[in-house]
C-alpha positions in Angstrom: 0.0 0.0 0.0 3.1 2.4 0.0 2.4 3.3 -3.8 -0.9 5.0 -2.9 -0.9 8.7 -2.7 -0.9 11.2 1.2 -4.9 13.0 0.8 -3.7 16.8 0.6 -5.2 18.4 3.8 -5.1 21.2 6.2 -5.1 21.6 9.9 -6.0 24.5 12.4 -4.6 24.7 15.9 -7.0 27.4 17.2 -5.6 29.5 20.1 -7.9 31.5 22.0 -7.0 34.6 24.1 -5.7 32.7 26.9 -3.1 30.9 24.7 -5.0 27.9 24.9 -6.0 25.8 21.7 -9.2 23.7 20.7 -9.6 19.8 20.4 -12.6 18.6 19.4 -14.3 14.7 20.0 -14.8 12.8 17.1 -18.2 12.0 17.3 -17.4 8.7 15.4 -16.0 7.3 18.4 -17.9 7.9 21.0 -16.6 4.9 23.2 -13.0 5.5 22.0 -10.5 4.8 25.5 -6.8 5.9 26.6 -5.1 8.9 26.6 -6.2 9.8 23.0 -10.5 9.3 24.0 -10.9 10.5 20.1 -9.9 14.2 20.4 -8.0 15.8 17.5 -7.6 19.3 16.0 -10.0 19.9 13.5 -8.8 19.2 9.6 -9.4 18.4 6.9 -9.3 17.8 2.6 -8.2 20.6 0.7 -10.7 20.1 -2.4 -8.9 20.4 -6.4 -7.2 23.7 -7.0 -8.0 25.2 -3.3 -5.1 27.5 -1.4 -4.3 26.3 1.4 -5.1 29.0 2.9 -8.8 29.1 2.2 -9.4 25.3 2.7 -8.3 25.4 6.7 -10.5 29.2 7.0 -13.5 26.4 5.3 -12.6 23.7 7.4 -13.1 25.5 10.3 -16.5 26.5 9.0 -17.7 22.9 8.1 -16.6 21.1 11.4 -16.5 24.0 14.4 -19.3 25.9 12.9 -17.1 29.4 13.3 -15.7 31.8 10.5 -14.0 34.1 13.9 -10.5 33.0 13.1 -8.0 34.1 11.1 -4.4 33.0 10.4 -1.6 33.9 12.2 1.1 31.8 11.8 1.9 28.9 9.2 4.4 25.6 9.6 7.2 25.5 7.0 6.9 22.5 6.0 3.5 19.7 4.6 3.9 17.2 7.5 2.8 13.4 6.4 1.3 10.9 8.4 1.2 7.2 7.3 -2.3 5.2 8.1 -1.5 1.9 10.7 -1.8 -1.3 8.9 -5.3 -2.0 10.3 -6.8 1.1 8.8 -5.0 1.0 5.1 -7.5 0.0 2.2 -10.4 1.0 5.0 -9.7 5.0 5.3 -10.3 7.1 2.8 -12.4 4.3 0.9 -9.0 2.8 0.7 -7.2 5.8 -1.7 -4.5 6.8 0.7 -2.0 5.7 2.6 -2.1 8.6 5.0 -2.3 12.1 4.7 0.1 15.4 3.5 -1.1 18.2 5.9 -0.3 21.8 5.8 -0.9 23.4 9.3 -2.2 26.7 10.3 -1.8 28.9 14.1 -4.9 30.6 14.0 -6.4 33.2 16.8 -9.6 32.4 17.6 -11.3 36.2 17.9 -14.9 35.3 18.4 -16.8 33.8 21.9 -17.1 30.7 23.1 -21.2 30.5 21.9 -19.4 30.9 18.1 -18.7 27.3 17.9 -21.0 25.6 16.9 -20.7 21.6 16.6 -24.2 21.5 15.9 -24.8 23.3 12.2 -23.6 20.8 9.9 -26.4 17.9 9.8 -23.8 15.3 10.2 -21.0 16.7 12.8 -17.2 15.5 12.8 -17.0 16.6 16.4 -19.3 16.2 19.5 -17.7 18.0 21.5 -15.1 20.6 22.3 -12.2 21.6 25.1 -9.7 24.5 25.0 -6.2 22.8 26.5 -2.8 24.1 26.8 -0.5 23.3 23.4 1.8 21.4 26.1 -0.7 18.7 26.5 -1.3 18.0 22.8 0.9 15.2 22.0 -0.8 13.1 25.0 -3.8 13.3 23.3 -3.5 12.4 20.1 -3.6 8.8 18.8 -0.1 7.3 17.9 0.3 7.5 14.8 -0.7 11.7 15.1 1.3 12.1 17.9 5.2 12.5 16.1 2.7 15.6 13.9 1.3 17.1 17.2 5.2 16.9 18.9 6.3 19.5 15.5 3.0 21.8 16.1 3.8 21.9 19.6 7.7 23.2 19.1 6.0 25.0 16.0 3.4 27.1 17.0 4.7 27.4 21.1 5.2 31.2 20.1 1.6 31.6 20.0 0.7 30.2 22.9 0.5 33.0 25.4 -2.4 35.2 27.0 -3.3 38.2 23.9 -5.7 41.1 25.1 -7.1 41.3 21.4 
């Protein structure tokens, strides 16, 4: 399964102004266990032609419900992921072996009561935490977790208290 293509994507890690950033539950796994328990950042596909730029400010849209963000900080490089065994030919309909992600620091500038998990009719997430970016890496599941280690180190800059 090597031969088969990364899905171009995009990821957000959405500080607020207390320096803190969103995960979200995957409401696919609603009985998911251990330190990971099914909470990610949000991302997601960038569709043919799309900037980069645009598909993460959409993403954000389609699985938190808010458009109060914008972009303030960008990693150098597209950071891969391969799929575990057990998922490959499954994920994706079986297209991908894992996924080429360019990720985003965004400020979050809106209130809590703009994210909204519940506008699309079929919702990613089912529910939503602000954390410290410290604590990241615990969370995610292992074959995330060497990608949330780099956005920690990345994006630490932007993980202090703002008053705007």
């Amino acid at each position: 399964m090597s031969d088969l293509p990364y899905r171009p994507n995009v990821g957000a890690v959405l500080f607020n102004r207390q320096g803190l950033i969103l995960v979200a539950h995957r409401a696919d796994m609603p009985n998911a266990e251990g330190p990971s328990g099914g909470w990610q950042l949000p991302q997601g596909g960038i569709d043919e032609g799309e900037d980069p730029r645009t598909a993460v400010l959409r993403e954000l849209e389609e699985e938190i419900g808010t458009t109060k963000a914008e972009i303030v900080g960008e990693h150098p490089d597209w950071l891969t992921y391969d799929l575990p065994p057990r998922l490959l030919g499954i994920a994706w309909r079986g297209r991908y072996r894992g996924q080429r992600q360019r990720w985003f620091a965004m400020r979050f500038t809106g209130q809590d009561s703009d994210i909204r998990l519940d506008l699309d009719p079929h919702p990613e997430f089912d529910a939503w935490r602000w954390i410290p970016l410290a604590d990241l890496p615990a969370l995610a599941i292992p074959f995330k977790r060497p990608t949330y280690e780099a956005l920690k180190l990345a994006f630490a800059c932007f993980a202090t208290a703002t008053t705007t």
